[in-house]
C-alpha positions as CSV (number, residue, x, y, z in Angstrom):
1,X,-11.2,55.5,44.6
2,X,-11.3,55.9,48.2
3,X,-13.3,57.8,50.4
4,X,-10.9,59.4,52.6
5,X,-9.2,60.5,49.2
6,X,-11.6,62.6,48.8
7,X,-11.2,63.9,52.5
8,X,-7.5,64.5,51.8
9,X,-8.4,66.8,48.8
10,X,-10.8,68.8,50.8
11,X,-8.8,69.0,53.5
12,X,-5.8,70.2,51.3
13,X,-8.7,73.2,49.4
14,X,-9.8,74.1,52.6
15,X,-6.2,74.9,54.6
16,X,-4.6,75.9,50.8
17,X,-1.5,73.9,52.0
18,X,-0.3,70.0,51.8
19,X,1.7,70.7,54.8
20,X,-0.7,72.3,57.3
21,X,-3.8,69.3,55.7
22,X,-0.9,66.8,56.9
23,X,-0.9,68.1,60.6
24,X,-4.6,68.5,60.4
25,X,-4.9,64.8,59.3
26,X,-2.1,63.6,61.3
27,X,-0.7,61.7,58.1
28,X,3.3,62.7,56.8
29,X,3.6,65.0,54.0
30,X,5.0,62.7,51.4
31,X,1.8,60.3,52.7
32,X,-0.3,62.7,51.9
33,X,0.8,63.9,48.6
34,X,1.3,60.6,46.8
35,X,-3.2,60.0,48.5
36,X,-3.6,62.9,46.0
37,X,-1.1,61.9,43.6
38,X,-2.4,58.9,43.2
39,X,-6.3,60.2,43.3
40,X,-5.2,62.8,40.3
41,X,-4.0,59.9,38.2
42,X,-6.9,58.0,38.9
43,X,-9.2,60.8,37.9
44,X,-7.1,61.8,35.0
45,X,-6.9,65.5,35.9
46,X,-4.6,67.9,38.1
47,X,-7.0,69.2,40.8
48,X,-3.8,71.0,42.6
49,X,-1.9,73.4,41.3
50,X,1.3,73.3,43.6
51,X,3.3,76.6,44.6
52,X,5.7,77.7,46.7
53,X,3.4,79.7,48.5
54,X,1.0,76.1,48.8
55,X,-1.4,74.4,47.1
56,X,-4.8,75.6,45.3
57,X,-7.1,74.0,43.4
58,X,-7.1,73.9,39.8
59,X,-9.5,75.1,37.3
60,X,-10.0,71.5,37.1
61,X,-10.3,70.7,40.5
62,X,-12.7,73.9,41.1
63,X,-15.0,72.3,38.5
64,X,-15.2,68.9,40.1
65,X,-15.2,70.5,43.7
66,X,-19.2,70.4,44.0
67,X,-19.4,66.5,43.2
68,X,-16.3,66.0,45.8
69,X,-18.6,67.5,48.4
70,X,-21.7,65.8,47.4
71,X,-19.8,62.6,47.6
72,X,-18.4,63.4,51.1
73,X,-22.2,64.7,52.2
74,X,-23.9,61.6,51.1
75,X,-21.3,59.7,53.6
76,X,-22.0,61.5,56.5
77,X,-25.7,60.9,55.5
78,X,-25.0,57.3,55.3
79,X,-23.1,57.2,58.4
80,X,-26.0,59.1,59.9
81,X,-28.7,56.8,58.8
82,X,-26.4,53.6,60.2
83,X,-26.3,55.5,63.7
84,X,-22.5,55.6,63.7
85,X,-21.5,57.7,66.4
86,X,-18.0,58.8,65.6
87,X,-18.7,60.0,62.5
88,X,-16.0,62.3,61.1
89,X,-17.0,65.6,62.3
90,X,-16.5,68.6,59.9
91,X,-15.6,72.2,59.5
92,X,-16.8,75.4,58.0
93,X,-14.7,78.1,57.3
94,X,-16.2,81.6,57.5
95,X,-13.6,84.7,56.1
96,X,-14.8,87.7,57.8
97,X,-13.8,91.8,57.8
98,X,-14.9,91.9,61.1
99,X,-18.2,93.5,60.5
100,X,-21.1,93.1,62.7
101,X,-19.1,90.9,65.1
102,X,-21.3,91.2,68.5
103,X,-24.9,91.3,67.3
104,X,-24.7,88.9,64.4
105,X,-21.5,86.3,63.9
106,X,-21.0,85.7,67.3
107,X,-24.2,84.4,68.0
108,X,-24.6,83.2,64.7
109,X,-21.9,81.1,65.1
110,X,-23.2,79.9,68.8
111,X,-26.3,79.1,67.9
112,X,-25.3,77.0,64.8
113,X,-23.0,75.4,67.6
114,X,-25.8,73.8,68.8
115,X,-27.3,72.0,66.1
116,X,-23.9,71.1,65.3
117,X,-22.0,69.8,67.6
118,X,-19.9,67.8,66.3
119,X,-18.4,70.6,63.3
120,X,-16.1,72.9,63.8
121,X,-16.7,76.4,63.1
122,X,-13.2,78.5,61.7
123,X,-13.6,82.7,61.5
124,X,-10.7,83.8,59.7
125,X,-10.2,87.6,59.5
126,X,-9.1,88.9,55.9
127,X,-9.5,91.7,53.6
128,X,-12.2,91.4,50.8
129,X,-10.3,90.6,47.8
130,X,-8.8,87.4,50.2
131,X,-12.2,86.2,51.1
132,X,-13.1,86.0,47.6
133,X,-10.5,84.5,46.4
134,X,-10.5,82.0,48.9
135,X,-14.3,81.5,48.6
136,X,-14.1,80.7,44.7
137,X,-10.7,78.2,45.3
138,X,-12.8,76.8,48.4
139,X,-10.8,77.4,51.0
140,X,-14.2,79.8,52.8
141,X,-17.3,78.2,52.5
142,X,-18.8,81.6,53.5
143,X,-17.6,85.2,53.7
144,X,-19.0,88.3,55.5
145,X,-17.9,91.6,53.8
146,X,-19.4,95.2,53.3
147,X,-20.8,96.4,50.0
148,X,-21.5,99.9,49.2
149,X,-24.6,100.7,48.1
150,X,-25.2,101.6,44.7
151,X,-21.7,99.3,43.9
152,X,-21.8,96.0,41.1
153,X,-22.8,92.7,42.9
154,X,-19.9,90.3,42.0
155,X,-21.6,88.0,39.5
156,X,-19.5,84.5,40.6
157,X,-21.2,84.8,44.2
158,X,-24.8,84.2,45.7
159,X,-24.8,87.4,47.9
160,X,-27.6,88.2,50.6
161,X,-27.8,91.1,52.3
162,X,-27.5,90.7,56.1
163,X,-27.5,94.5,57.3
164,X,-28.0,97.8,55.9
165,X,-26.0,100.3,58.3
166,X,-24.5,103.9,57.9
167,X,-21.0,105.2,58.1
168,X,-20.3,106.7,61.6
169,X,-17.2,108.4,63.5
170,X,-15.6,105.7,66.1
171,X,-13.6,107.9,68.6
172,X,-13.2,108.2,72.7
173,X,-15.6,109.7,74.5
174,X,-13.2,112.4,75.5
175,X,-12.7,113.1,72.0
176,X,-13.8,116.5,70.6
177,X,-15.5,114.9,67.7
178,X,-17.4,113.3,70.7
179,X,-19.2,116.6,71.6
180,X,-20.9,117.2,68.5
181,X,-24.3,115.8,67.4
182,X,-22.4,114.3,63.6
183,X,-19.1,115.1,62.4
184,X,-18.3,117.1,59.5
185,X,-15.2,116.1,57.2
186,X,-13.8,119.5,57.6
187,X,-13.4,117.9,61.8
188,X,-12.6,114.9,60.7
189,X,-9.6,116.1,58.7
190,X,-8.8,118.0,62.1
191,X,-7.9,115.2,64.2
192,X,-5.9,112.2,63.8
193,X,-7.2,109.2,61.6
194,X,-6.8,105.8,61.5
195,X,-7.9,104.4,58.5
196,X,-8.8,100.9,56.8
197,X,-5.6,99.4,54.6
198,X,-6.1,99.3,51.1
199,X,-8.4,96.4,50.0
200,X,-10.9,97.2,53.0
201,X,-14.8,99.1,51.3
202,X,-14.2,101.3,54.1
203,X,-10.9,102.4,52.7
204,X,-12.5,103.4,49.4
205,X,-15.2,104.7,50.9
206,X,-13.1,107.2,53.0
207,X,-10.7,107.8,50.5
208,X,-13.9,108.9,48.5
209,X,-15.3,110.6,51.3
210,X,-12.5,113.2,51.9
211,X,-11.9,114.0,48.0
212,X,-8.5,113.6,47.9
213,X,-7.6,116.2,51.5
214,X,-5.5,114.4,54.0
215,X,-5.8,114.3,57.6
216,X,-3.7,115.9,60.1
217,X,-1.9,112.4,61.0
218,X,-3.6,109.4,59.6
219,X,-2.6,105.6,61.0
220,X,-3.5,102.4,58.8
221,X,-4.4,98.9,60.3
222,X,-6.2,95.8,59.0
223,X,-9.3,95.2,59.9
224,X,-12.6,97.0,62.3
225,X,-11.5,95.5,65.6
226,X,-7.8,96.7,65.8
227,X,-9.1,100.3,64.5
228,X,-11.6,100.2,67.4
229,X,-8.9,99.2,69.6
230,X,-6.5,102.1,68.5
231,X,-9.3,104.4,68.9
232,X,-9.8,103.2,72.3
233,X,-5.7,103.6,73.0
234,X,-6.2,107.3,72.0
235,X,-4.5,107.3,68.6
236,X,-7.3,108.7,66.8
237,X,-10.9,108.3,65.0
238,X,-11.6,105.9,62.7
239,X,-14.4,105.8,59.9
240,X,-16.8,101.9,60.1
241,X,-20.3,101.2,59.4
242,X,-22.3,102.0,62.4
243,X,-23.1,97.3,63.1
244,X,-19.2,97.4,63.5
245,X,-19.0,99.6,66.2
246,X,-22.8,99.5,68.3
247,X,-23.0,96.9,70.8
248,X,-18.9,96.0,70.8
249,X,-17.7,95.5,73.9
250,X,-15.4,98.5,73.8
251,X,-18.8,101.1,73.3
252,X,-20.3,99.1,75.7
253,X,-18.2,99.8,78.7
254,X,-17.6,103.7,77.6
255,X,-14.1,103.1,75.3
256,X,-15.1,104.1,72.4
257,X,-18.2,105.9,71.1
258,X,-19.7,107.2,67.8
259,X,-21.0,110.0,66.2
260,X,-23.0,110.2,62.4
261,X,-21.1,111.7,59.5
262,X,-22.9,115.1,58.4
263,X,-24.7,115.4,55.3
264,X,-26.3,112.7,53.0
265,X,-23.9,109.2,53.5
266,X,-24.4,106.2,51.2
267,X,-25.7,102.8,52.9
268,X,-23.4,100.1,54.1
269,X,-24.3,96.9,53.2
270,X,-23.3,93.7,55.2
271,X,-23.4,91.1,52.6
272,X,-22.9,87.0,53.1
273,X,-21.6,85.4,50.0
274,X,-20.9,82.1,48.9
275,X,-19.7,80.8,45.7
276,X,-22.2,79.4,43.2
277,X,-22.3,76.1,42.9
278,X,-25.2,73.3,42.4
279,X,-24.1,71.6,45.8
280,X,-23.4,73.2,49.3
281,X,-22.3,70.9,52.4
282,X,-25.2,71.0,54.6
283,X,-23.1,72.8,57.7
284,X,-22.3,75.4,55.5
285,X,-26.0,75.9,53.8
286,X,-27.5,75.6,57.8
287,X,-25.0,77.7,59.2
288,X,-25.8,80.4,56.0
289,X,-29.3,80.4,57.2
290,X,-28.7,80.6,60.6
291,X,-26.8,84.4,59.8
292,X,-30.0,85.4,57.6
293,X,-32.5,84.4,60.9
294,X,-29.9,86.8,63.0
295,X,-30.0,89.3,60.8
296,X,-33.6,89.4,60.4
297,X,-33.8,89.6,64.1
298,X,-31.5,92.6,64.3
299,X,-33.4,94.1,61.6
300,X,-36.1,93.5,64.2
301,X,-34.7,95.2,67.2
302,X,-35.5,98.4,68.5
303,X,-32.9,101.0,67.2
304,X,-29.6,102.6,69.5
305,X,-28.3,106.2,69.6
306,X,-24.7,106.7,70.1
């Protein structure tokens, strides 16, 4: 067994796809796939499971994914300790419903950057049910997602809570919406909405929210950041946690603004999860504490008004 065998494997979890680990790795395809071929026969076990679609790990594989990266930790540590200086540098993956952008990943992310140099740092924007998946096959080391309060905590995660925020109204300042101290649903069924997809909390939440009533003209995107940004284009009002919209560039320069929802609302939660496992890489288990020192800073920080 070879070390970069193991690299290869990871490399496949992480990108969930032989050919895209290939270009990563700068190795040919069939290269590649006879490494792991070769590393499954070895170890007795199938830790891919091959689709069209590309390659996840196994049930197998997911069960001997913790001792893969605690082999591949202790030879940075190694290389470390010998003062090589081209050590292979590494990546963490973070999945992300673009919550809490501005005041906590971004400078999460920058301030792990200097610690760590050398290790990349992916943010890949996807809907909840993805960043779980791809947190328990290993393709996220970390995901940031919103929770509703009073919801289940997913038992195969380790979830902290980063943020506690409310719901708010994201419109332009020239909205009507814009001229009232919080927004009723009765208003907000008045004006155009543009709503979360389906697999988004802040779908269900609205979906909950107006009982069944539908808006006047409603719009569906993926994801806070284009919603802002149709808000911002005049298409509407859309429905996030209050950390997704204060302190984003487009409320900082007078696009967009907010107002609360009227009557009692239920918390939002920003939650960090991982998946449970007895070994984390050490990027990934620095840069999760890195977001919990942000957030407790925020937590910290004197409070806005819209």
């Amino acid at each position: 067994m070879r070390t970069e065998q193991l690299e290869y494997i990871a490399a496949v979890t992480r990108l969930g796809s032989l050919r895209r680990a290939a270009e990563e790795l700068r190795l040919s395809q069939p290269a590649l796939s006879e490494t792991v071929r070769n590393l499954e026969r070895e170890l007795g076990v199938d830790l891919l499971e091959r689709k069209r679609s590309g390659a996840t790990m196994s049930a197998a594989g997911r069960e001997l994914l913790p001792h893969i990266v605690d082999v591949l930790d202790a030879v940075d540590r190694l290389r470390a300790a010998a003062g090589e200086q081209h050590r292979i540098s590494r990546m963490v993956r973070v999945g992300t419903v673009n919550a809490a952008t501005v005041p906590l990943l971004i400078p999460a992310v920058r301030e792990f950057r200097v610690a760590h140099p050398l290790t990349q740092v992916e943010v890949v924007a996807a809907q909840q049910t993805d960043i779980h998946r791809a947190l328990l096959e290993g393709g996220f080391d970390l995901g940031l997602v919103n929770h509703l309060e009073g919801d289940d905590m997913p038992a195969e995660f380790e979830s902290t809570e980063l943020v506690r925020g409310r719901p708010v109204v994201c419109m332009r300042p020239d909205s009507p919406l814009a001229a009232r101290a919080a927004v009723s649903v009765d208003e907000l069924l008045a004006e155009p909405l543009v709503a979360m997809r389906s697999g988004y909390v802040m779908h269900r939440y609205v979906h909950r929210l107006l009982d069944g009533r539908l808006p006047s003209f409603a719009y569906s995107t993926d994801g806070a950041e284009m919603g802002k940004l149709m808000v911002a284009e005049g298409l509407g009002a859309t429905v996030l946690p209050d950390f997704s919209v204060v302190g984003d560039p487009l409320e900082r320069c007078g696009a967009i603004t907010y107002r609360p929802l009227a009557g009692d609302t239920p918390r939002i939660l920003l939650m960090l999860r991982r998946r449970r496992a007895e070994s984390v890489p050490r990027a990934a288990r620095d840069l999760h504490e890195v977001f919990v020192r942000r957030a407790r800073r925020l937590e910290d920080a004197p409070p806005r008004s819209g």
